[in-house]
N, C-alpha and C positions, 0 to 999 in steps of 0.2 A: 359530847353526849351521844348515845344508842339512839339511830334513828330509827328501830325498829316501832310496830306498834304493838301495843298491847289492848286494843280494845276492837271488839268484833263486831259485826253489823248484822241486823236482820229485818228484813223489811218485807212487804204485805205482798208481793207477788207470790204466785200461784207455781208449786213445784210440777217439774214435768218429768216425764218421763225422759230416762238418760240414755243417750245413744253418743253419744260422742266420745273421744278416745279417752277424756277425764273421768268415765267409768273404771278406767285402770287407779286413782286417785286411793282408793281403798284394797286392791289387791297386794299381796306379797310379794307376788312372782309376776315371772313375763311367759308369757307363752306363744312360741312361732308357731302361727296363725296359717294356715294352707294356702287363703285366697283372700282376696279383697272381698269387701262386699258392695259393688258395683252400686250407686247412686243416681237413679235416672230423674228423680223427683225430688231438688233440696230444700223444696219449702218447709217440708216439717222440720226439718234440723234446725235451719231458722229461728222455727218457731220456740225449738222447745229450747232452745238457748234464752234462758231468762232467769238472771239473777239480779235484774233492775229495780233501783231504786233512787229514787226522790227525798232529798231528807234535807230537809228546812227549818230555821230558826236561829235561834242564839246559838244553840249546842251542835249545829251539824255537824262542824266540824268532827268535834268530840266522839258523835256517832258516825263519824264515816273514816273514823280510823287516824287522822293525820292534826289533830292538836298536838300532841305527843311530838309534832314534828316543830311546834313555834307555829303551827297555821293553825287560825281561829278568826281570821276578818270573813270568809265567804258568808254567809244566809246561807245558802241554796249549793248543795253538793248533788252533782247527776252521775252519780253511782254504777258502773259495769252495767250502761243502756244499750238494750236492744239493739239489733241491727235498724229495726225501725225507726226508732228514734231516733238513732242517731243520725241518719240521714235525714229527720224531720229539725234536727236542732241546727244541723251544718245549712239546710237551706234555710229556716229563719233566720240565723247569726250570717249568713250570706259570704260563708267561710270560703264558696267559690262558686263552681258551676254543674250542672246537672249534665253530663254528655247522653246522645243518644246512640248509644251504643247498638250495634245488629242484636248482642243479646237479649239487651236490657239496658233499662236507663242507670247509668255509675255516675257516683260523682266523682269529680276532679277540682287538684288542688292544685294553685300557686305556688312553690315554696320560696320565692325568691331568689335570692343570689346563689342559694347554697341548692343546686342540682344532686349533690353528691354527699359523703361525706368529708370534713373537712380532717384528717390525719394528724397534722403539724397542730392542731388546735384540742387534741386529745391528752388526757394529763393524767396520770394517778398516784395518790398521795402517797408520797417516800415515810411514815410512820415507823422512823429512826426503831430497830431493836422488836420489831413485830416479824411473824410470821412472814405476812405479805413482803418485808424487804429484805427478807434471806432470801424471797424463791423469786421472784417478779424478775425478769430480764429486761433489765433499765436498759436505757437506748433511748434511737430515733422512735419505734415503736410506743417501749410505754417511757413516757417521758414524765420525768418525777417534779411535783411540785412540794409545797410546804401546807402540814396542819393549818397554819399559821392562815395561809391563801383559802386553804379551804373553806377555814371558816367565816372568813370573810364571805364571799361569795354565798356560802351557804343561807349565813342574816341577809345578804339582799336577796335573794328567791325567794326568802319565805317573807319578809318584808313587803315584796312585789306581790306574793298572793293574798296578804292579808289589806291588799288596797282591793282587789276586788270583790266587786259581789255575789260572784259565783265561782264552781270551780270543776271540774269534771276527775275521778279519782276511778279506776281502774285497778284492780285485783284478781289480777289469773298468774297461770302454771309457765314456767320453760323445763322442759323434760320430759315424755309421756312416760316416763318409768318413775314409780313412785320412792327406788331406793335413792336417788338422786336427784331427785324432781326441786325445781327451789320455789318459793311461794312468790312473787314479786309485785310490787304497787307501784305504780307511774299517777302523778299528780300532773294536768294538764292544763293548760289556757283555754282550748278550743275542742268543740267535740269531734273534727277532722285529725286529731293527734288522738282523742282515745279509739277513734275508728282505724286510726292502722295496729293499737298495740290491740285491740280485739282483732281485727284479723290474721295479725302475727302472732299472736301467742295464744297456748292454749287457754280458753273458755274453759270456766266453773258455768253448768249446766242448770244448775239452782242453789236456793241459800245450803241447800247443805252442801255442796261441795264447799262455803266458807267460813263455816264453821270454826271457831277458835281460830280463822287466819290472821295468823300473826308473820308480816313477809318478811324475807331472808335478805329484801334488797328492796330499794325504795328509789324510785328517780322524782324528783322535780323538777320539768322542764318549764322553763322560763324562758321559752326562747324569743319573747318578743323585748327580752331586754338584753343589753352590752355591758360586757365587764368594759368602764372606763378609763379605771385603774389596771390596763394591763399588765402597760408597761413597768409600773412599781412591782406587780406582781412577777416579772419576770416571767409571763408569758408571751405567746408569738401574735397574738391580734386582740380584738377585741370580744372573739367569740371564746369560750370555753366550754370544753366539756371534762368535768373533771370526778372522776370516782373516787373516793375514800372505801377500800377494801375492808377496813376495820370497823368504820362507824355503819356501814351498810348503807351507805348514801353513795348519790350522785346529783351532783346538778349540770343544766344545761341552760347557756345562754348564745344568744344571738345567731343559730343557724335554727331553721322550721323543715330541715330534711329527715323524712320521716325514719329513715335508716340508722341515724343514730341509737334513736331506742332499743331498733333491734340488732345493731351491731355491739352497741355499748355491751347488753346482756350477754351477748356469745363471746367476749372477749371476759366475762366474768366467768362463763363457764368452762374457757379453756384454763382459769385458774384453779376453782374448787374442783372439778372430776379428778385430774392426775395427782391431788389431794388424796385421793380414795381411792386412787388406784385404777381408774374408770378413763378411756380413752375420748376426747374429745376430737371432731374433727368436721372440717370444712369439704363437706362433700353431698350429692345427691345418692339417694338410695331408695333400692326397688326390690319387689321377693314376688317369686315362681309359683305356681301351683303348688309345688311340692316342697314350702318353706323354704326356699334357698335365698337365700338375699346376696345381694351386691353393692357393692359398693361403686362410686364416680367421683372421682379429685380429680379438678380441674381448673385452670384459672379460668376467665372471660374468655369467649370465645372458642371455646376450644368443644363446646356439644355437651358440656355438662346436664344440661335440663335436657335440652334434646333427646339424647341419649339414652336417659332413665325413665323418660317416659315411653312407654314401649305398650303394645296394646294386647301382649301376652303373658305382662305381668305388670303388679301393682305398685303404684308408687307410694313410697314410704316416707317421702320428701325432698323438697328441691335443693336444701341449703343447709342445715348444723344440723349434728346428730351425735349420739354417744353409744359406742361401744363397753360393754361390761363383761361380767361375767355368765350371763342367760342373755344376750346377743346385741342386736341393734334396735334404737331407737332415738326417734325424730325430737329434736327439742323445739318444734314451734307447732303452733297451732293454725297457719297460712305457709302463703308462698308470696315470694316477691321478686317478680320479673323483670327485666328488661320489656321496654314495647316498641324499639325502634323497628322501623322496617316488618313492623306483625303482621299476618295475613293467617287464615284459616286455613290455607293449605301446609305454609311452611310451617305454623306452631300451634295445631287446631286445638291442644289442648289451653295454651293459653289465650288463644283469640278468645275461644268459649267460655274462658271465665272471669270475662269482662263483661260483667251484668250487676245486677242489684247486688247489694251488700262488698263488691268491689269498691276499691278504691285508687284511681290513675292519679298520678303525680306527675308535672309538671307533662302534659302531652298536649300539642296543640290539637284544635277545636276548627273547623270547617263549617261554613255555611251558614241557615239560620237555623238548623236541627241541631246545630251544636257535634258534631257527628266528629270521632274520633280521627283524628290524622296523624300514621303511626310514621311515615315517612316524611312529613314534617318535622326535623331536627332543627330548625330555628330556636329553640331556647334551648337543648340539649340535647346528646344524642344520650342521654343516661334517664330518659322516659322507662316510667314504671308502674306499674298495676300490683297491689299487695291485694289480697284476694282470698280468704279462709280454704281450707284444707279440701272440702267437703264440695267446693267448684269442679275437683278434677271428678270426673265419672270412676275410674279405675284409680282410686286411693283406697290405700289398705288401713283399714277405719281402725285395727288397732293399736296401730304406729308404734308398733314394734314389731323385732321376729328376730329368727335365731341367729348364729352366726353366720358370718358369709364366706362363703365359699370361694369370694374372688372377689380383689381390689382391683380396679382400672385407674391407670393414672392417665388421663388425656392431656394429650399436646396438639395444638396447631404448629407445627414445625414448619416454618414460613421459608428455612434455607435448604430444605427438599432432601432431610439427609435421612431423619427419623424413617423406621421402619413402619409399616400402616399397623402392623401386632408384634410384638417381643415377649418374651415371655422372663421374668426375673428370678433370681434364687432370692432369701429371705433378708442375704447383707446388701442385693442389689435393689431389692425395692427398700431400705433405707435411705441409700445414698439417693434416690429418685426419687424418694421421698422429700427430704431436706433440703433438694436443688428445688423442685417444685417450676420446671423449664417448661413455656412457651415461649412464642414470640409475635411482637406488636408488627403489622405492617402498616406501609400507606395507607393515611387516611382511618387510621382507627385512632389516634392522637394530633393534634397539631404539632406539626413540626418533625412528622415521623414520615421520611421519605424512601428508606430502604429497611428490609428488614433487620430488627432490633430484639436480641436475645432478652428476656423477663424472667429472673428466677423469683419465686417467692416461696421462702420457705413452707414445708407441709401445706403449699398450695392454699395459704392464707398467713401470710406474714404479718398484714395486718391487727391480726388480729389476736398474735400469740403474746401471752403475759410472760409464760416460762420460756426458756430456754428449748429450740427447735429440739436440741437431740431429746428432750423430757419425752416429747409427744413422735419420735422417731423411736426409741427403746421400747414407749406403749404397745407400737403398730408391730415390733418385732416380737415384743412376749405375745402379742394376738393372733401372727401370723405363724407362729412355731407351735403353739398351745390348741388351735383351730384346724390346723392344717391349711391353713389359708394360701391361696396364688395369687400374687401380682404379677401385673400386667403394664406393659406402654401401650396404647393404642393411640394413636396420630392420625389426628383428622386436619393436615395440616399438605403442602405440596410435593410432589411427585415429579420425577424428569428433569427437574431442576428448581432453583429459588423464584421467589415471587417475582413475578414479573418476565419468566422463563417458564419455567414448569408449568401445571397445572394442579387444581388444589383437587386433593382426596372427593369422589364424590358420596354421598353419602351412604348412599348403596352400599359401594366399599368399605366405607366406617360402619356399617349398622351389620353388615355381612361378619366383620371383625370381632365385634361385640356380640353377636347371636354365637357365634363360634366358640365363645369364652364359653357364655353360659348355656350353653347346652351339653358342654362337659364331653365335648367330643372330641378329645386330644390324647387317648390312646396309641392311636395308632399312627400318629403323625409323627414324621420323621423332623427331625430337631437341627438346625444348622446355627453355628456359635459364629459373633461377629467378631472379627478378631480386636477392636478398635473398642468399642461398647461393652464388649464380653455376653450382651445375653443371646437368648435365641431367636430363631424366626424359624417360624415353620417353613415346610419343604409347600405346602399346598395346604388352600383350605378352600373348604366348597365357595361359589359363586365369588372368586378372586383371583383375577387374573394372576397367575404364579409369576410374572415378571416384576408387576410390582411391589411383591413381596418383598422384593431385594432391592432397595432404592437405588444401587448402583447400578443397575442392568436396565435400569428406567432413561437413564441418564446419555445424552447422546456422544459426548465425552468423559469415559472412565476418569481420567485426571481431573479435571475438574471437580468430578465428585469428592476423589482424594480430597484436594485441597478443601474442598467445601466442609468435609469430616474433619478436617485436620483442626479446621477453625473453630467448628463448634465443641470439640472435645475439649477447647482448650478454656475455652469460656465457661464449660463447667466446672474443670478444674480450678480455673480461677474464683471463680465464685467460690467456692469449699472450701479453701483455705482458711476460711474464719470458725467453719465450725469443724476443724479438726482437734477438737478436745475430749474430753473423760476417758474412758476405759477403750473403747475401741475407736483407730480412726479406721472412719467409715472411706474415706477417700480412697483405699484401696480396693474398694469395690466400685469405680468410677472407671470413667475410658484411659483407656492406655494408649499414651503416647509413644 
């Protein structure tokens, strides 16, 4: 059965006035916006965020949308609650703890075993002879389960919900462009789980932005219970998360990490966009006074967030976004950080949006003030803060803008080979695309004691449905049709490998990246790596012209040899699986 719903809700709160990016909800078109509109005072936005409602009785169900789904045991559904609220329900249901943050007081949650999310426990239904299993790229990625499983699982979720007596039910946006926008419902245990998907995803501003919502995707998390029947089912534990692309469901058992929700959804959306033609991608993005936007693909570590938030232009977002035809735009309605090791000098924008209506995940607590401890990694180093959009001062409120002028692909290049800027033709930022190269050093994993090369394709493997070259072919018809430039930049070491060298300072990475966008490579002279093939400029302001050339940084030229010889090959190696369809891209890779 269609888990969609067909019944809509309206309830007695008071319409406000609309300032948030869900104003776009009713537009045609997109329009790239010149400048942010800088936010010095977020209480009113707050405020006028209210589409809550309270609805109680035999029928709530009914009216809050999710009978339709086999759920009908709750009384008491708490309906898309306030930011208020919801921090008044999480400390009576004592869902955890109140921190005293420098900002402002946030709460923080527990999530148990699961810091992260879990991969290997991720599933989506193989529906024999459908759309979804001509395109879906089966694998370790998306790993195919049966109808059959599904719907098992499906009767115990909703089973599980109709033992309780209340239930907390969520209805907002992932898209801020409305040709693509999908409508989405998350049914919840705890009001701390509808507090991350309001801060993750875009807010409906009041009842009218819900009007006849009927969503396009439906999750129930049930994660305070276990699939027991794993192993009959042929899965890998006791936790699942498993999506049916067809019936428009999801459910989720036995992991409370709040990243699921909003990972699960962006692994939906790198299905449906290149449906439409519309590029999907895992990166941050930022636009200039004068509309220009940017792009940042990057894995962990590598300065992604760092990077795009820049205090001469606006961010447009920390993490998923979509490319179309009329430009870029953000598919969430928050951001969600790392917190290890924060301070207000190294990440002031994220220190600072650790205050009311945030929400810290699994971060230890100091003291009796309860007071944040970011460098306390005793329960994780994968500490996080999910936090609405409208925390950063300099976010471009209407999270979209036109095309971009320039893709950055960031590397921390840990074996000191990567150039700090290269510049690519349009078949070499495919092939650096699809590699999607960092690498892990000491101490950023257990059991990682030299460094270790990381490819993950389009720079989120995890979380690609189709096939890497689908969303490689997108980036080249964008990159040829736009005029677009890709870019390497390496914020990774210099002089030598880790534990030799020294690592790029940021200076030099931020000098690197002011260079790109400011469009001042006329008159720079262009030198080709013989090895890599791309370029590196001869000189760019505020960069020492030596380390431009990683080999002249290097106190033994051979060595470097050797040290390029190795990583070229390990690209290479890696490529080899996706040399298929019309062009192989591996001739635009290092030459051996």
């Amino acid at each position: 059965a269609d888990c969609r719903s067909s019944i809509g809700i309206r309830s007695n709160s008071t319409t406000t006035k609309k300032i948030f990016p869900t104003s776009h909800f009713h537009k045609s078109h997109q329009v790239a916006h010149k400048s942010a509109v800088p936010i010095i005072d977020d209480h009113h936005i707050r405020g006028d965020y209210n589409s809550s409602s309270v609805i109680e009785g035999a029928h709530a169900c009914a009216k809050a949308g999710i009978s339709n789904l086999g759920i009908n045991g709750p009384s008491t559904i708490y309906k898309n609650q306030t930011f208020e609220e919801l921090f008044q329900h999480e400390v009576a249901n004592n869902e955890g703890k109140v921190a005293h943050a420098e900002m402002g007081d946030t709460f923080t949650v527990d999530t148990g075993k699961f810091t992260g999310r879990s991969p290997k426990d991720k599933w989506i239904v193989k529906n024999i002879g459908s759309e979804s299993d001509a395109n879906i790229d089966w694998g370790n990625v998306n790993q195919p389960t049966s109808p059959e499983v599904f719907d098992e699982l499906y009767e115990k979720a909703v089973n599980h919900f109709n033992t309780l007596d209340k239930a907390y039910v969520f209805d907002g946006f992932c898209g801020a462009n409305p040709n693509s926008q999908r409508k989405i419902r998350f049914v919840h245990e705890m009001a701390w789980q509808q507090h991350f998907v309001t801060n993750m995803f875009i807010r409906a501003n009041d009842e009218s932005d819900l009007d006849g919502f009927e969503p396009d995707f439906t999750v129930i998390n049930a994660c305070s219970q276990v699939d027991e029947d794993w192993e009959r089912h042929g899965l890998n534990s006791e936790v699942a998360v498993v999506f049916n692309v067809e019936k428009k469901c999801a459910v989720i058992f036995g992991t409370w990490y709040g990243g699921e929700n909003k990972k699960g959804i962006f692994s939906l959306m790198n299905y449906w966009l290149p449906m439409q033609g519309q590029f999907p991608m895992h990166c941050s993005a930022n636009v200039g006074k004068a509309g220009d936007s940017a792009l940042f693909f990057g894995l962990s570590g590598t300065g992604k967030t760092t990077l795009s938030a820049d205090p001469h232009r606006a961010l447009i977002g920390d993490d998923e976004h979509g490319w179309d035809d009329q430009g870029v735009f953000n598919f969430e309605g928050g951001c969600y950080a790392k917190t290890i090791n924060l301070t207000e000098k190294t990440e002031p924008d994220i220190y600072r949006a650790v205050k009311k209506d945030a929400m810290l995940e699994n971060v230890a607590l100091k003291g009796d003030d309860n007071e944040p401890d970011y460098f306390d990694t005793s329960k994780t180093e994968n500490g996080r803060v999910s936090y609405p959009i409208f925390h950063i001062d300099n976010y471009h409120e209407p999270q979209m803008a036109g095309h971009p002028k320039n893709i950055i692909f960031l590397s921390c290049d840990a074996f000191g080979v990567l150039p700090p800027i290269a510049k690519l033709t349009p078949e070499q930022a495919m092939y650096h695309f699809i590699s999607g190269y960092t690498a892990k050093v000491a101490g950023t994993e257990r059991g990682v004691t030299e460094p270790t090369a990381t490819f993950s394709a389009c720079f989120g493997a995890a979380f690609l449905t189709l096939h890497p070259t689908r969303y490689a072919e997108l980036l080249k018809e964008k990159l040829e049709k736009h005029n677009a430039q890709a870019w390497i930049v390496n914020s990774g070491w210099s002089g030598g490998a880790y534990g030799i060298g020294e690592r790029m300072s940021i200076k030099t990475t931020r000098a690197c990246v002011n260079y790109i966008l400011d469009g001042k490579i006329e008159d720079t002279t262009w030198e080709k790596d013989p090895v890599f093939g791309w370029e590196i400029p001869a000189s760019i302001p505020d960069v020492d012209s030596i380390v431009l050339h990683p080999k002249n940084t290097w106190p033994d030229a051979s060595q470097y040899d050797e040290a390029e010889k190795k990583l070229a090959n390990m690209y290479v190696d890696n490529f080899e699986k996706y040399r298929v369809g019309d062009v192989d891209y591996s001739q635009f890779g290092p030459k051996l």
